[in-house]
Structures are given as C-alpha cells and as structure tokens.
DSSP file (Angstrom, degrees, kcal/mol; ACC not computed):
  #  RESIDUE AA STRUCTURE BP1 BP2  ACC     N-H-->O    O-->H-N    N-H-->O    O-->H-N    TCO  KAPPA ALPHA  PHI   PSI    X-CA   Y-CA   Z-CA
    1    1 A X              0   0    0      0, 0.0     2,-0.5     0, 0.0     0, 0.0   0.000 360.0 360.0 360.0 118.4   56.3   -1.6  -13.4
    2    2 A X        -     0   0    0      1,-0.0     2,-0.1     0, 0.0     3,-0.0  -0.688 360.0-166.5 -92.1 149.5   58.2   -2.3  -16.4
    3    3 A X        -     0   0    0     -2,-0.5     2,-0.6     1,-0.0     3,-0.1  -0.433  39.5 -74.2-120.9 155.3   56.6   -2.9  -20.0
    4    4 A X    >>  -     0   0    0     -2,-0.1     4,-3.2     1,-0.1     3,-2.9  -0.655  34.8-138.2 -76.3 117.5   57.6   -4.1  -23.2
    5    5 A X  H >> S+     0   0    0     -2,-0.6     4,-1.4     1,-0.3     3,-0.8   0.945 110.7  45.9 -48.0 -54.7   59.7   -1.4  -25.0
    6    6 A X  H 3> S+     0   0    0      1,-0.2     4,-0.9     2,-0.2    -1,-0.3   0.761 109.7  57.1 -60.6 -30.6   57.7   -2.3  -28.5
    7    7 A X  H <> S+     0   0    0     -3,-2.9     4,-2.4     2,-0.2    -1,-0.2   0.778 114.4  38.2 -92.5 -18.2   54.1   -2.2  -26.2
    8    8 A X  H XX S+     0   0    0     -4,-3.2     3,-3.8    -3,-0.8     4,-0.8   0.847 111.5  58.1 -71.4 -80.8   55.1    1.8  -25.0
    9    9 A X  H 3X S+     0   0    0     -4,-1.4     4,-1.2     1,-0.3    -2,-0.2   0.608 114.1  38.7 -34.6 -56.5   56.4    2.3  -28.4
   10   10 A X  H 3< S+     0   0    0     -4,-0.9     4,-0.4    -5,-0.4    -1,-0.3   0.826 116.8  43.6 -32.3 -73.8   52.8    1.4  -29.3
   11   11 A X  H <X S+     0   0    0     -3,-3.8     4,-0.6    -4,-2.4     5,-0.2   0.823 101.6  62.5 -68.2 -45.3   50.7    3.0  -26.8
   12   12 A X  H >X S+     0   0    0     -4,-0.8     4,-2.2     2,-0.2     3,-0.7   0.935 110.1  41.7 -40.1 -61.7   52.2    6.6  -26.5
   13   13 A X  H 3X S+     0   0    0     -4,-1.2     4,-2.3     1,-0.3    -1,-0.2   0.746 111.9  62.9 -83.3 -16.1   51.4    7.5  -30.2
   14   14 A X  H 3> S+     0   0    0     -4,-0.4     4,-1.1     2,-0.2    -1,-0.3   0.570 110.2  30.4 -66.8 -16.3   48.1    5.8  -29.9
   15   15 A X  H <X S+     0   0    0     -3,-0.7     4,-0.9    -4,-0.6    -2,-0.2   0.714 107.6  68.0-126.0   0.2   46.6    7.7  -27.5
   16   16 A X  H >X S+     0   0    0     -4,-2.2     3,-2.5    -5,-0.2     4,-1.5   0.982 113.3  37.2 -27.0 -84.6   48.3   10.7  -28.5
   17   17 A X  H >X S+     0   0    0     -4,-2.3     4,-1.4     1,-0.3     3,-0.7   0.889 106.4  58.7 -29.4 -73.3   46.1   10.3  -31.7
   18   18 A X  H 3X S+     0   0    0     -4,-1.1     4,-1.2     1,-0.2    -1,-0.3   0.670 108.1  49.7 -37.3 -30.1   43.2    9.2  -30.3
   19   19 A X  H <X S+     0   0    0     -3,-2.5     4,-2.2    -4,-0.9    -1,-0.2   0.953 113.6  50.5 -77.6 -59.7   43.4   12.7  -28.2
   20   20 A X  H <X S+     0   0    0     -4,-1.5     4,-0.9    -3,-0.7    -2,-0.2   0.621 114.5  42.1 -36.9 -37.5   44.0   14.5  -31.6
   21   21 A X  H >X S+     0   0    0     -4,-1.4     3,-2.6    -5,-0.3     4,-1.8   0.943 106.4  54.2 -87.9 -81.4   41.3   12.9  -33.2
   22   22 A X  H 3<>S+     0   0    0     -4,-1.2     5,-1.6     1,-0.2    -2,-0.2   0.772 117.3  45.7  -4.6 -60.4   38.7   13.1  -30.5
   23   23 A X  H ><5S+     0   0    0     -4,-2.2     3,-0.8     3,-0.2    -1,-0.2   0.903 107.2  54.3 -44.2 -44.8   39.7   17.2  -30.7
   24   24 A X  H <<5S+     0   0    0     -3,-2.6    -2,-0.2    -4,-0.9    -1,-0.2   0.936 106.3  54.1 -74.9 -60.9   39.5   17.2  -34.3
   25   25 A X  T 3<5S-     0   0    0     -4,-1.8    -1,-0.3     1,-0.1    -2,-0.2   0.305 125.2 -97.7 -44.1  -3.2   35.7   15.6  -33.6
   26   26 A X  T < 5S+     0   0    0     -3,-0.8     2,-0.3     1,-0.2    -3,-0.2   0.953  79.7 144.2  70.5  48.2   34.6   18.8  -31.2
   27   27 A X      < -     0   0    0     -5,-1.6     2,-0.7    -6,-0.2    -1,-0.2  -0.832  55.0-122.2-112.0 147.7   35.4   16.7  -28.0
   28   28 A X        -     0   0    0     -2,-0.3     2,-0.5    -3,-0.1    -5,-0.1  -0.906  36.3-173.4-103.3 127.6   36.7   18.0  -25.2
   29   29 A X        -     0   0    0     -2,-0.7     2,-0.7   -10,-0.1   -10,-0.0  -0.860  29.4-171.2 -80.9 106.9   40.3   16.4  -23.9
   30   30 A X        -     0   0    0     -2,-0.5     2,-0.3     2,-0.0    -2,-0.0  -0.766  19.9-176.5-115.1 116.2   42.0   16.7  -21.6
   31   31 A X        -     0   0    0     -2,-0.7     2,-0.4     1,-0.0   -15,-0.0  -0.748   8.6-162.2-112.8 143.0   45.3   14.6  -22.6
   32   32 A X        -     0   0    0     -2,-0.3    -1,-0.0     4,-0.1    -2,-0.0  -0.943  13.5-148.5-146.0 102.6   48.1   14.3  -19.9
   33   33 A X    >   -     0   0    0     -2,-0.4     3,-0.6     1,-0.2     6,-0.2  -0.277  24.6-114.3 -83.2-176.2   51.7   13.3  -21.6
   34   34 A X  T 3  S+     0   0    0      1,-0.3    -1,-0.2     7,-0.0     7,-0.1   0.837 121.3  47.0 -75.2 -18.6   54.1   11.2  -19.5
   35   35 A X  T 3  S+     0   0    0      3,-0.0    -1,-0.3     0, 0.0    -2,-0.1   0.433  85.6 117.2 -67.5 -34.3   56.3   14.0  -19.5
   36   36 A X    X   -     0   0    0     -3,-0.6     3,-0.8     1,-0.1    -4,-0.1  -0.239  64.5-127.2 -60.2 158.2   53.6   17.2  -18.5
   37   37 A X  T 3  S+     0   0    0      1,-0.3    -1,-0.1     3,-0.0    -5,-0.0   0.834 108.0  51.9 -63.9 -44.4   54.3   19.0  -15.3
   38   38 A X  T 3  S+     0   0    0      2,-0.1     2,-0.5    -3,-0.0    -1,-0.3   0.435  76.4 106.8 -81.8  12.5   51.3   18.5  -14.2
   39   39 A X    <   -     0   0    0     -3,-0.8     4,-0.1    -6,-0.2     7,-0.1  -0.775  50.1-162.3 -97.8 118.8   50.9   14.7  -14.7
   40   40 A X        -     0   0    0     -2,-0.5    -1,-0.1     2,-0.2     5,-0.1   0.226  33.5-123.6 -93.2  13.8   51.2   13.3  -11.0
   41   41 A X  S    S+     0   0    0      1,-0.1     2,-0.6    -7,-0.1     3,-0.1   0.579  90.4  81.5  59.7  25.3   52.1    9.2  -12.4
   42   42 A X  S  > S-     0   0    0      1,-0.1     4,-2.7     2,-0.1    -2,-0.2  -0.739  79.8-143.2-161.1 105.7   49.7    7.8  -10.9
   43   43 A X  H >> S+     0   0    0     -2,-0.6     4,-2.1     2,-0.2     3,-1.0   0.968 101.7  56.3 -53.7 -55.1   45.9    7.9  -12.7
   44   44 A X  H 3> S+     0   0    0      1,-0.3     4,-2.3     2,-0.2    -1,-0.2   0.981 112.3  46.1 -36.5 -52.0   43.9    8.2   -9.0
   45   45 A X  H 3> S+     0   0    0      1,-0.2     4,-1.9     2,-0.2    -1,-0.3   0.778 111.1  52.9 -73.9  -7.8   46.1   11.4   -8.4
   46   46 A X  H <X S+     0   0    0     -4,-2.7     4,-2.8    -3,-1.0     5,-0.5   0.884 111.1  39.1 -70.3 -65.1   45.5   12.5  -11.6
   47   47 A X  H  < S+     0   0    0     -4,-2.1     6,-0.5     2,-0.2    -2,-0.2   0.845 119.5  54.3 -55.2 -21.6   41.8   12.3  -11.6
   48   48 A X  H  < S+     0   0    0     -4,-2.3     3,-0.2    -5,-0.4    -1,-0.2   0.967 114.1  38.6 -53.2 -56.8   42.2   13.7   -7.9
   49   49 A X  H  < S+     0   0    0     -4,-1.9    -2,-0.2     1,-0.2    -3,-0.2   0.691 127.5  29.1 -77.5 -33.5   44.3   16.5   -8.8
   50   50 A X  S  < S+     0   0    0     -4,-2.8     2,-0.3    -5,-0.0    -1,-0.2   0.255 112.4  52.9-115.6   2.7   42.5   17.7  -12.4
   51   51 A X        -     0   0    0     -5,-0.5     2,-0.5    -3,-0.2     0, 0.0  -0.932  56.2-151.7-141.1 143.9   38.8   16.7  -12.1
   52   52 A X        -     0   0    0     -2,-0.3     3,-0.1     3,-0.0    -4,-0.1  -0.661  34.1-175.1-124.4  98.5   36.0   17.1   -9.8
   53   53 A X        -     0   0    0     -6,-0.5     3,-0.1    -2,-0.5    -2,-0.1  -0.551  33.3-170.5 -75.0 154.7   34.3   14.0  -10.5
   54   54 A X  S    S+     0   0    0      1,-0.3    26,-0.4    25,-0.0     2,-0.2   0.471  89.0  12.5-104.3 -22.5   31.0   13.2   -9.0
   55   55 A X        -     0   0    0     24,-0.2     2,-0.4    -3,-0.1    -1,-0.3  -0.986  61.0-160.3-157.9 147.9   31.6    9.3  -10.7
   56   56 A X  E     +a   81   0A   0     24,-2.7    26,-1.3    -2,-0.2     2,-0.4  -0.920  16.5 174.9-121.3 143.3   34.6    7.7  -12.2
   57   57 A X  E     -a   82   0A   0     -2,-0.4     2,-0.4    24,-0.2    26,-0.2  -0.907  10.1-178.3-149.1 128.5   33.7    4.6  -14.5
   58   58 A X  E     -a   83   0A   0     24,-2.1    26,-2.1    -2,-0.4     2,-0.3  -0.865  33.1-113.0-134.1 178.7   36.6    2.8  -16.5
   59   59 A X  E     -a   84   0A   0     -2,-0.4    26,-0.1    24,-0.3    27,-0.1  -0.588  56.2 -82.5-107.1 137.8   37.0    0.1  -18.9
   60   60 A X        -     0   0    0     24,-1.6     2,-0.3    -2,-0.3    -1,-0.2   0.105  42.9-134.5 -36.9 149.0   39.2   -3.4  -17.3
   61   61 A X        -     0   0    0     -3,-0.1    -1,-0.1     2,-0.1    25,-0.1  -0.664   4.7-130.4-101.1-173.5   42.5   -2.9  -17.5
   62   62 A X  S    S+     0   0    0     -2,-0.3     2,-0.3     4,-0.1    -1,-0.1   0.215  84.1  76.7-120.4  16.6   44.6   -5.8  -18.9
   63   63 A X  S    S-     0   0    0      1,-0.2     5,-0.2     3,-0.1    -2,-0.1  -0.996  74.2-139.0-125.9 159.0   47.1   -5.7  -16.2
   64   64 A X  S >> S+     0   0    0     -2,-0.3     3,-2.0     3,-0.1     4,-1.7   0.912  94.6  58.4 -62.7 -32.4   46.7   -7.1  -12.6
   65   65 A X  H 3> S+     0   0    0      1,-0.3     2,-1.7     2,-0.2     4,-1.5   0.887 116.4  34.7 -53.4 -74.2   48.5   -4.1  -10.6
   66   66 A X  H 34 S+     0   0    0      1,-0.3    -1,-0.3     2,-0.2    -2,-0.1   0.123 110.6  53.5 -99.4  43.2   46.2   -1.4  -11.9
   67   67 A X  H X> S+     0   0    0     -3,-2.0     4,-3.4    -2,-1.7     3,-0.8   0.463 121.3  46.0-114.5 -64.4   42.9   -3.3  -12.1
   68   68 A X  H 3X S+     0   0    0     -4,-1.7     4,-2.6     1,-0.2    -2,-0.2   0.838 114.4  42.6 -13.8 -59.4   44.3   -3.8   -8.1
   69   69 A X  H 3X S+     0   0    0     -4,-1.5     4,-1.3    -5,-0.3    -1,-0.2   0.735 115.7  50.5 -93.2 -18.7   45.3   -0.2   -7.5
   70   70 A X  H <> S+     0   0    0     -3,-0.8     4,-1.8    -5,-0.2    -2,-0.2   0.781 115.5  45.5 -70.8 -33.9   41.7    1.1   -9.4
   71   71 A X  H  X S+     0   0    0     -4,-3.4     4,-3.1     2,-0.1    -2,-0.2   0.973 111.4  47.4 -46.1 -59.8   39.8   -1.3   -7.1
   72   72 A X  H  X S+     0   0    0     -4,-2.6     4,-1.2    -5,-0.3     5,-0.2   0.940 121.4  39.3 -62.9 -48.1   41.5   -0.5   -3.9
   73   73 A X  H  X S+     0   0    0     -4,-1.3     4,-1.0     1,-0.2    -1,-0.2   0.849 110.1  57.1 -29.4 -68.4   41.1    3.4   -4.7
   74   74 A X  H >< S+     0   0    0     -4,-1.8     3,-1.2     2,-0.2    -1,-0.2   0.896 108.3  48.3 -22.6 -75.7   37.8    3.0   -6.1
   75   75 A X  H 3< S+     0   0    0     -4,-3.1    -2,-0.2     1,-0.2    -1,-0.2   0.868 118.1  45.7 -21.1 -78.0   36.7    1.2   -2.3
   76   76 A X  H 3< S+     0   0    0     -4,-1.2    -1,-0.2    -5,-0.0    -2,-0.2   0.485  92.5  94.5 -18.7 -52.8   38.2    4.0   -0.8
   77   77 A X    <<  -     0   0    0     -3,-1.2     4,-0.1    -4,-1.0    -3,-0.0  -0.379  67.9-133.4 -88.7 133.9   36.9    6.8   -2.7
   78   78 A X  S    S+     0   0    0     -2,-0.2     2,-0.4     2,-0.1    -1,-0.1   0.790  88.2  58.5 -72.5 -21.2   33.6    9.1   -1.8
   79   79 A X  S    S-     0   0    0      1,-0.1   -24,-0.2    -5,-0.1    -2,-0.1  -0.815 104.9 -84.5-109.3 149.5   32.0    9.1   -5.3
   80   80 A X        -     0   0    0    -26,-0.4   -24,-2.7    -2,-0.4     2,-0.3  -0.136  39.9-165.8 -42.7 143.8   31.1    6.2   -7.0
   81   81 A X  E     +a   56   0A   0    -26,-0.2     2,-0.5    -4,-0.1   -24,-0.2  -0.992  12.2 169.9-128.2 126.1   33.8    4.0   -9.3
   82   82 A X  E     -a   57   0A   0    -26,-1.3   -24,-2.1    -2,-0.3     2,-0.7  -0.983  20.9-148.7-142.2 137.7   32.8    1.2  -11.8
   83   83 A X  E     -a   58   0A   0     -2,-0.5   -24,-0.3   -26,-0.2     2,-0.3  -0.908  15.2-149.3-102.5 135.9   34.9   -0.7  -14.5
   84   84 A X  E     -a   59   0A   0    -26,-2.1   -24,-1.6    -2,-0.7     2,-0.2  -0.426  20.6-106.2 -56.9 117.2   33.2   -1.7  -17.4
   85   85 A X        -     0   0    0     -2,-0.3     2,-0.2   -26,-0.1     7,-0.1  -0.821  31.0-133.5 -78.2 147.9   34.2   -4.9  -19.4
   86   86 A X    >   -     0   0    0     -2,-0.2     3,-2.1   -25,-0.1   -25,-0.0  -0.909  16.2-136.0-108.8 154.6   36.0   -4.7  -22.7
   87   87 A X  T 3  S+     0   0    0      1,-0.3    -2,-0.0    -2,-0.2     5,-0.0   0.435  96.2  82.4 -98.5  19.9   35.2   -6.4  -25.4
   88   88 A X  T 3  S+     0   0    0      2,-0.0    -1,-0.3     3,-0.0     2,-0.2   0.654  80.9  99.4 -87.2  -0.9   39.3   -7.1  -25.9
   89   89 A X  S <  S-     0   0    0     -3,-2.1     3,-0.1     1,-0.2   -27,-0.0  -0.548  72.6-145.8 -72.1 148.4   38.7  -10.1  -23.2
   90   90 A X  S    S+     0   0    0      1,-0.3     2,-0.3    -2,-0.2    -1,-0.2   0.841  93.2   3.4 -51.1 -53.7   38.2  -13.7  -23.9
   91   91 A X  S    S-     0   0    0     -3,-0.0    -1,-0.3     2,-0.0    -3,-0.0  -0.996  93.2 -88.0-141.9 165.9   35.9  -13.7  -20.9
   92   92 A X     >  -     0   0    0     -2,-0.3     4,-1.2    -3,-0.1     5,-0.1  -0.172  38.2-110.2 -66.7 166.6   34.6  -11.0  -18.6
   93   93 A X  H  > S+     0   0    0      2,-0.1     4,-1.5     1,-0.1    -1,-0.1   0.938 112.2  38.8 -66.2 -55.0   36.4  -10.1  -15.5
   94   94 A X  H  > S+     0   0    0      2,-0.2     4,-3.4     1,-0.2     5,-0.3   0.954 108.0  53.0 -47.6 -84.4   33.8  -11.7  -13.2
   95   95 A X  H  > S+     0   0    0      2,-0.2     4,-2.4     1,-0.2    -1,-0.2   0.900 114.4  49.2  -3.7 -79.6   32.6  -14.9  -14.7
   96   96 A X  H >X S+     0   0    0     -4,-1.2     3,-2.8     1,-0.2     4,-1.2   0.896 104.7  55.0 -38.4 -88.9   36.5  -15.9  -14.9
   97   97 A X  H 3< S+     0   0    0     -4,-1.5     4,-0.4     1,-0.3    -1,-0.2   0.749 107.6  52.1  -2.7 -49.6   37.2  -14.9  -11.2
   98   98 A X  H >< S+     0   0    0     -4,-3.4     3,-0.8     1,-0.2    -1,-0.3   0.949 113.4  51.2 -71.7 -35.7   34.0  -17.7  -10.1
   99   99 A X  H X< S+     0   0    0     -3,-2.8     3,-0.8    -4,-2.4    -2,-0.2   0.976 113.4  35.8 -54.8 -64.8   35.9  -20.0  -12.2
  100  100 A X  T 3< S+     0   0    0     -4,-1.2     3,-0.4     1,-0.3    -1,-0.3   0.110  91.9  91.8 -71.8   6.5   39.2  -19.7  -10.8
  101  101 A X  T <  S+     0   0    0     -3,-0.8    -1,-0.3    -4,-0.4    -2,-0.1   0.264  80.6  60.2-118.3  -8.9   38.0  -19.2   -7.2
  102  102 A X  S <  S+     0   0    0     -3,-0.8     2,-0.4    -4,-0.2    -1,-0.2  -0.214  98.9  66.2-106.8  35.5   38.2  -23.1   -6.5
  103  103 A X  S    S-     0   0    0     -3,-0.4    -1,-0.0     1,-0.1     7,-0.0  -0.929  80.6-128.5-157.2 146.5   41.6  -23.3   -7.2
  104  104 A X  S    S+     0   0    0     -2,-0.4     2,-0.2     1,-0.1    -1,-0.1   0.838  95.1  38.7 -56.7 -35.5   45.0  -21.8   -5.4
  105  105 A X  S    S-     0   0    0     -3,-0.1     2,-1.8     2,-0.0    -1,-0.1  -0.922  82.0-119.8-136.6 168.8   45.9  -20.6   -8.4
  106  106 A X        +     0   0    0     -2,-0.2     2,-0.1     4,-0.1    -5,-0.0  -0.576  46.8 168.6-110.5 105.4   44.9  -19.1  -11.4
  107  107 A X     >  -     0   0    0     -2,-1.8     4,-1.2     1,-0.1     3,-0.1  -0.431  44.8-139.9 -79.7 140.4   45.9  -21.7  -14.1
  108  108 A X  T  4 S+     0   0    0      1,-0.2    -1,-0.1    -2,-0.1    -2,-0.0   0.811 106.0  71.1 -71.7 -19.6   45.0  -21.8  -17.9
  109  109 A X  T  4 S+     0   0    0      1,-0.2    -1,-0.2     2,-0.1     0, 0.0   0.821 103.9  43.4 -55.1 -24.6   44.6  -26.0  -17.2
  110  110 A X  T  4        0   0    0      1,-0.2    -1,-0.2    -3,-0.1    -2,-0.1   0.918 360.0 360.0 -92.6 -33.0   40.9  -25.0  -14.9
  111  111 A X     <        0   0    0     -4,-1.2    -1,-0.2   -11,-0.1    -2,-0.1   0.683 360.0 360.0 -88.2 360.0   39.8  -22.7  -17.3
C-alpha cells in the first residue's frame, strides 16, 4: 500500500520517539524498525512471531486495509482481539457503519 511520502516522513520519527520516551519513563518496548531483521511486515506476524499474547486489543486504525486485515486475523485467531475507538475520529467505528449500512456506498452526502 502506498502512503503519502510527507505522512512516513511523519510517522517513522514519531514513533521512534514515542519508543524513546516510553523507555526513558521505565516502560518496557519492544520497538520493531521497518528495517530490523526481525520485523516480519506484517503486524499479525509480528505479534505471532515476538509475543505470546494471551489477548491482543488495539486502537482503530484510520485506514480500511488494516482495520480489514486486523479483523479478519482477529476472527481467526485463538486468543481474544478487540479494537478500541480513538478519540482522533469524528464518529466511532460502529455507530458510522449502522449509518452507512442502508446505502451501497459509503458517501459523505448519508452521513
């Protein structure tokens, strides 16, 4: 999937930090750069491969593929998965969905 060069540019050094900081705070990280060996590109296989969760719970994404590809996984998956709302919506994931569910598509004119 390709991104807006200026939105990487963006994101990379932010959660770089945010990993820095969080350390800096007595937290334990485990930060996985797009570049480590061990980063398998793909956040399920990541969490497969580095974690043994007993429950995975994450905050919406904001794009459709991987609020898609954390659902289908999620389904899928032997320990519990729940996304969370963030508060960086206009409206929760759900809500929206009931809205838009009477229409073939999902237009900003229904909502």
């Amino acid at each position: 999937m390709l991104h807006h060069a200026q939105k990487i540019l963006a994101i990379l050094p932010a959660m770089r930090d945010m990993a820095r900081q969080l350390r800096k705070d007595g937290l334990k990280v485990h930060y996985l750069a797009i570049d480590d060996a061990g980063n398998q590109q793909f956040i399920c296989a990541n969490i497969d491969a580095h974690y043994q969760a007993v429950a995975v719970e994450y905050q919406a994404p904001d794009e459709w593929r991987l609020d898609q590809q954390l659902y289908d996984y999620g389904r899928r998956s032997t320990i519990p998965w729940r996304m969370v709302d963030s508060d960086h919506f206009y409206a929760v994931h759900n809500p929206a969905a009931d809205i838009f569910s009477r229409h073939k598509q999902w237009r900003m004119e229904f909502f």
